[in-house]
C-alpha positions as CSV (number, residue, x, y, z in Angstrom):
1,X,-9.0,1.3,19.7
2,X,-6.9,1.1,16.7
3,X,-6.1,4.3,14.9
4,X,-5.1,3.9,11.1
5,X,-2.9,6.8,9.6
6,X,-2.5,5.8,6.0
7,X,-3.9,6.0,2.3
8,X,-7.7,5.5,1.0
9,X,-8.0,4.6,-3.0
10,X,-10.2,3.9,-5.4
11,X,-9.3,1.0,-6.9
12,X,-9.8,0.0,-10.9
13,X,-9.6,-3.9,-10.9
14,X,-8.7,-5.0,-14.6
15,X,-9.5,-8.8,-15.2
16,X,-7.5,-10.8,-17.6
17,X,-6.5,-14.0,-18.9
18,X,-3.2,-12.5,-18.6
19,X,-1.0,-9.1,-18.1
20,X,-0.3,-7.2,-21.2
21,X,3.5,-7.2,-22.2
22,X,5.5,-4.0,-23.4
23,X,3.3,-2.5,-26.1
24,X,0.5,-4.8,-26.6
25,X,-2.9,-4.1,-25.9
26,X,-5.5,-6.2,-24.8
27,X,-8.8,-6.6,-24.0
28,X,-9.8,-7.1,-20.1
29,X,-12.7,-9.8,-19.7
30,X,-14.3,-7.2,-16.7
31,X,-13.3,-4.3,-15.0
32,X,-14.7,-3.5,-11.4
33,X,-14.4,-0.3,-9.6
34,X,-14.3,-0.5,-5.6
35,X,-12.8,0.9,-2.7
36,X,-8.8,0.6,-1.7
37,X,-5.8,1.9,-0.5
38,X,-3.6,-0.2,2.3
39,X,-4.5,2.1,4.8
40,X,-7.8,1.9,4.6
41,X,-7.9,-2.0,3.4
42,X,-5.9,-2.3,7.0
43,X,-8.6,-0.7,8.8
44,X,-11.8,-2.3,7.4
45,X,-10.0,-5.7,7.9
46,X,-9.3,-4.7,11.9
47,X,-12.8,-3.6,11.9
48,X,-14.6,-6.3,10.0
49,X,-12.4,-8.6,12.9
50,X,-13.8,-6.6,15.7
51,X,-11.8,-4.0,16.0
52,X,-12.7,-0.4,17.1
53,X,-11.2,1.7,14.4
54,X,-10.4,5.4,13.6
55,X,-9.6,6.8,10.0
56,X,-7.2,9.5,9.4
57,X,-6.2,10.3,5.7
58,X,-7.2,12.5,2.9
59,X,-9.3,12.2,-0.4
60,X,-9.8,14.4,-3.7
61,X,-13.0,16.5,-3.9
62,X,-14.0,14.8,-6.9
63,X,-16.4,12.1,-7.3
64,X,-14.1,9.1,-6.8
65,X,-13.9,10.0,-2.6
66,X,-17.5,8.4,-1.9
67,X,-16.0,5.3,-4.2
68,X,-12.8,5.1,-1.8
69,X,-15.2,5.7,1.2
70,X,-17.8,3.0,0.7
71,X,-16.0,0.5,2.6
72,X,-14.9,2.2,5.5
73,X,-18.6,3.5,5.7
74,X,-20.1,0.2,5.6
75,X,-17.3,-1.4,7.9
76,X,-18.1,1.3,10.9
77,X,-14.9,3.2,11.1
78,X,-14.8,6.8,12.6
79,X,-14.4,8.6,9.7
80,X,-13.9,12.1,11.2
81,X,-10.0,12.5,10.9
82,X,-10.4,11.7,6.9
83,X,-10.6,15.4,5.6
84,X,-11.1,16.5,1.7
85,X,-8.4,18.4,0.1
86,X,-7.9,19.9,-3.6
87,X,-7.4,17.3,-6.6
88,X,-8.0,14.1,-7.0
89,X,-8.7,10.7,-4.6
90,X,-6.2,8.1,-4.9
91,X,-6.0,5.4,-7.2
92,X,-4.8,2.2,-8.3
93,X,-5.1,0.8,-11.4
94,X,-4.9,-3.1,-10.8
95,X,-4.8,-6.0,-13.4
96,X,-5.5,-9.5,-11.9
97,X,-4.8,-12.4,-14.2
98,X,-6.4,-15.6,-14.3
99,X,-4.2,-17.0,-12.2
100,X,-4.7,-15.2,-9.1
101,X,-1.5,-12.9,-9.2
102,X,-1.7,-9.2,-9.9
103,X,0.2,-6.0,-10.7
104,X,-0.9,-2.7,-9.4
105,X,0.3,0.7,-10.5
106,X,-1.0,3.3,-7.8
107,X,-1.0,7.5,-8.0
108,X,-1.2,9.1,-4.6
109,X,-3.2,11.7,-5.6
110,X,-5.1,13.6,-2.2
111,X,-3.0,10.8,0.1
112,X,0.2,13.0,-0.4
113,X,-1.5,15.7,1.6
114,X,-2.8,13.4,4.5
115,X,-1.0,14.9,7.6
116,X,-0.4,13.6,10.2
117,X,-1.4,16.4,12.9
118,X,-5.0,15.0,11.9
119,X,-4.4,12.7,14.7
120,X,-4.8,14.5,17.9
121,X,-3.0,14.2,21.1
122,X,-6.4,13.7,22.8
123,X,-7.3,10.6,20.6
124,X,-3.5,9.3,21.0
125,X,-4.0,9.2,24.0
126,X,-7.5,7.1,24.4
127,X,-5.8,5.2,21.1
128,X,-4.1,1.4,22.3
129,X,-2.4,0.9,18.9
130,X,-1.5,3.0,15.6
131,X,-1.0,1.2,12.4
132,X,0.5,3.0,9.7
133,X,1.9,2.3,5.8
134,X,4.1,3.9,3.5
135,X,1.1,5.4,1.2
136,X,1.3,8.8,2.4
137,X,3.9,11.3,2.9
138,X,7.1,9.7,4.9
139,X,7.9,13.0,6.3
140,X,4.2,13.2,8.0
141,X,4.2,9.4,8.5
142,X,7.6,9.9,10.5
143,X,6.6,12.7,12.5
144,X,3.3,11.0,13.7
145,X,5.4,7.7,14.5
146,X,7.8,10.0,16.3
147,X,4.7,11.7,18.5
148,X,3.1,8.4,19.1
149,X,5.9,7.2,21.5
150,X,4.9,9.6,24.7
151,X,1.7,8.2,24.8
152,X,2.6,4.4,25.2
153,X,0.6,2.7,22.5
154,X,1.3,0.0,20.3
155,X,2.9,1.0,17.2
156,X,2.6,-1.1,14.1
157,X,4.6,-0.2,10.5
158,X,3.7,-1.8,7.4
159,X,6.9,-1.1,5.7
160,X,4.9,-1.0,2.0
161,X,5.9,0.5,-0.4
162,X,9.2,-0.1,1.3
163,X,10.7,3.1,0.8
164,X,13.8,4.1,2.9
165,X,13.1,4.9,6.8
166,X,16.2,5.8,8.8
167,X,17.5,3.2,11.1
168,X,16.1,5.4,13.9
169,X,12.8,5.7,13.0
170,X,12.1,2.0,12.0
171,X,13.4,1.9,16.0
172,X,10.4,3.9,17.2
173,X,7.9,0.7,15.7
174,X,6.9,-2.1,18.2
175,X,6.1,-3.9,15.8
176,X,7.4,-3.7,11.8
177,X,5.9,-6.1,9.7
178,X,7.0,-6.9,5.8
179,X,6.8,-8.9,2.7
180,X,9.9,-10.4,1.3
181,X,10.7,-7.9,-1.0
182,X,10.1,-5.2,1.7
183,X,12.6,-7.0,4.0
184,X,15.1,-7.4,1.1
185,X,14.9,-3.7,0.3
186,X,15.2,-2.9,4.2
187,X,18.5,-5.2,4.8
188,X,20.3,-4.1,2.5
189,X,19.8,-0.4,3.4
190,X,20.9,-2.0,7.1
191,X,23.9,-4.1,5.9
192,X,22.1,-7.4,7.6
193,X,19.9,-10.7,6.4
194,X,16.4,-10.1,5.6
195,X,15.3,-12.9,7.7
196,X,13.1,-11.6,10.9
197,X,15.9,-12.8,13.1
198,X,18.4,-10.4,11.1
199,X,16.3,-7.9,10.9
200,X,15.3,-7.8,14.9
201,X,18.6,-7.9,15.8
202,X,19.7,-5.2,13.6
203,X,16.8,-2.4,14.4
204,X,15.7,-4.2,18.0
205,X,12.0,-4.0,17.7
206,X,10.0,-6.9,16.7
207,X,9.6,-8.0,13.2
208,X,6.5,-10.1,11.3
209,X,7.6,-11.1,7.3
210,X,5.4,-12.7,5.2
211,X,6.6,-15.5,2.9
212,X,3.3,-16.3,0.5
213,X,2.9,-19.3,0.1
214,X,5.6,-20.4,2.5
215,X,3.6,-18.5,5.2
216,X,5.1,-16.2,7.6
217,X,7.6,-15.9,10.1
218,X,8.4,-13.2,13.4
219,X,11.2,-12.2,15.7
220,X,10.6,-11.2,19.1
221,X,11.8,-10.8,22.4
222,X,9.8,-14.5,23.4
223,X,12.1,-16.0,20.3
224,X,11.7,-16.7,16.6
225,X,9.2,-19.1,14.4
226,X,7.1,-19.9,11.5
227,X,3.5,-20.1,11.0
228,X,2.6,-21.7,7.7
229,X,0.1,-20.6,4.9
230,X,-3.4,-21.8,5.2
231,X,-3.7,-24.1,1.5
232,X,-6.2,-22.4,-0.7
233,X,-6.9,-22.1,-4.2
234,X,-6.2,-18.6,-5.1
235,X,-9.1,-16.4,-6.9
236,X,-7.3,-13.1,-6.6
237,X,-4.7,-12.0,-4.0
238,X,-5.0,-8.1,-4.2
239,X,-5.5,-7.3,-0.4
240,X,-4.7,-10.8,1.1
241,X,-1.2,-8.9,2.5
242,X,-3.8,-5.7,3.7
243,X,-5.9,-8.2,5.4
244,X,-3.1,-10.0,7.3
245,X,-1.4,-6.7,8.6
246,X,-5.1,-5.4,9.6
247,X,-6.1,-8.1,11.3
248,X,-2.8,-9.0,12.6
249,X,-3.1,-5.4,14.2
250,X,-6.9,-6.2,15.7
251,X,-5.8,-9.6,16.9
252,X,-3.1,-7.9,19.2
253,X,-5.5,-5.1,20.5
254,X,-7.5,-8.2,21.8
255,X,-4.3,-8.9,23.7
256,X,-3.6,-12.3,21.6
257,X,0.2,-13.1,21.5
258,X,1.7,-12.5,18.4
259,X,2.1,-15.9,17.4
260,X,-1.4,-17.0,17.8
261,X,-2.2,-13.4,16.3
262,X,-0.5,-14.2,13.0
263,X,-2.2,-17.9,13.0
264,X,-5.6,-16.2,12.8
265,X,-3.9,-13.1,10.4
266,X,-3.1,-16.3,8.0
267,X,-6.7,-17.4,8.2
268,X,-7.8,-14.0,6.9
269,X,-5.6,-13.9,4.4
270,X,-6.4,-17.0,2.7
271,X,-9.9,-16.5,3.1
272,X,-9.2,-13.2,0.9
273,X,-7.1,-14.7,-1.6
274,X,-10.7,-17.0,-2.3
275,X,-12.7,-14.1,-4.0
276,X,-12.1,-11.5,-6.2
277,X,-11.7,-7.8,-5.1
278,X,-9.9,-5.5,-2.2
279,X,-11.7,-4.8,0.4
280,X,-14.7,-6.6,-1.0
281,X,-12.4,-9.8,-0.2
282,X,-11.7,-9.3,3.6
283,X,-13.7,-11.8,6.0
284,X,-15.3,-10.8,8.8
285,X,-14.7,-12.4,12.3
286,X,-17.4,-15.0,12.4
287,X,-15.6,-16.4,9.3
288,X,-12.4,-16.2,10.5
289,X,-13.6,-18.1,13.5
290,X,-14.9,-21.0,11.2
291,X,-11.5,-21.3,9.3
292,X,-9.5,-21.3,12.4
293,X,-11.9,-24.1,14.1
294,X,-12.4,-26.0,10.5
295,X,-15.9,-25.7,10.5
């Protein structure tokens, strides 16, 4: 069972030829409104792999919450450790240009009060792995990191938004996985490369970056390597990173090693980056299966 501790969003997906630039204003050719947030893209992409998944977080009483729901809903995810709080759900406001890239400005909203005592010892304990993100508060992220250790599950950080983490704390992860930017920002706070071999031997745990196009790459205790990007032409790539790390996380709570978990994470990504939308883009396992067989 894999128990997701992180942020649930609406998202407001803005479709245009191309961003707007400082000032100017332009008109989007469609605007779609769908369910977000990287924790909870993370956990519909574990469970649309097979994954048994639990959802702790927070959203707004307002009518935006059954919006940022819908997907965990129709995905099967335990949904009792999501409670309501005052104010509004989160949201990200996301324009995606014609040529598959995107910008995304989010506001936290109910995902700052998510805490992290929402997870219970008891379920801890049944838990195998906790996957967490950098959407909610650090302080209640840290604590529940902290907590996890004395029950001997695997623990995953996505390191995104990669705000700082002691060195410590980024110690306490099995298993820290980051973009290129996110591994930039965490090397220089460390005083080391930003490659996974850097970064592993700086902090000791194991590390997974992605590259985009170039792939991705890990450092662990069995050595270092690549695993290249599966060639597609890109639609929209707004939770292809959220559908890596989630089923990167399902992949290992089926006891795959890491590399072959991040061949089949690669598949799923590039089978998100095909079609438009967040979690609307993640595959389920039967099509991961094809991609990986080339059926």
């Amino acid at each position: 069972m894999i128990v997701v501790f992180g942020s649930v969003n609406a998202d407001l997906i803005f479709r245009l030829k191309q961003a707007p630039s400082a000032g100017q204003t332009l008109l989007a050719d469609d605007l779609t409104v769908q369910a977000g947030g990287k924790g909870a893209n993370q956990a519909v992409a574990a469970a649309r792999d097979g994954a048994e998944t639990v959802m702790a977080g927070a959203v707004g009483a307002d009518a935006l919450a059954d919006v940022a729901l819908a997907g965990l809903r129709q995905a099967g995810i335990d949904l009792t450790r999501v409670r309501t709080v005052p104010g509004p759900t989160g949201c990200a406001s996301i324009w995606t240009e014609a040529a598959g890239d995107n910008r995304i400005a989010v506001a936290l909203g109910a995902n700052a009060l998510a805490r992290g005592d929402q997870v219970e010892d008891a379920l801890l304990a049944r838990a195998t792995a906790l996957l967490l993100q950098m959407e909610t508060d650090v302080a209640e992220t840290t604590a529940l990191l902290r907590r996890s250790r004395a029950f001997g599950l695997r623990t995953i950080l996505n390191l995104a938004p990669a705000l700082p983490l002691a060195r410590d704390v980024l110690r306490l992860c099995d298993l820290l996985v980051v973009n290129q930017d996110e591994a930039g920002a965490v090397a220089a706070r460390l005083g080391c490369g930003a490659e996974a071999t850097a970064l592993r031997a700086a902090l000791g745990t194991d590390v997974v970056r992605t590259l985009g196009e170039a792939g991705s790459e890990a450092a662990s205790a069995e050595g270092a390597w690549q695993v290249p990007a599966r060639p597609v032409v890109p639609v929209d790539t707004t939770a292809a990173g959220d559908g890596f790390v989630g089923v990167l996380a399902a992949s290992l709570d089926r006891g795959l090693p890491l590399r072959a978990a991040m061949e089949r994470a690669s598949a799923a990504a590039a089978l998100a980056c095909t079609r438009p939308g967040s979690q609307s883009s993640l595959p389920g396992r039967a099509e991961i299966d094809a991609a990986l067989s080339g059926a």
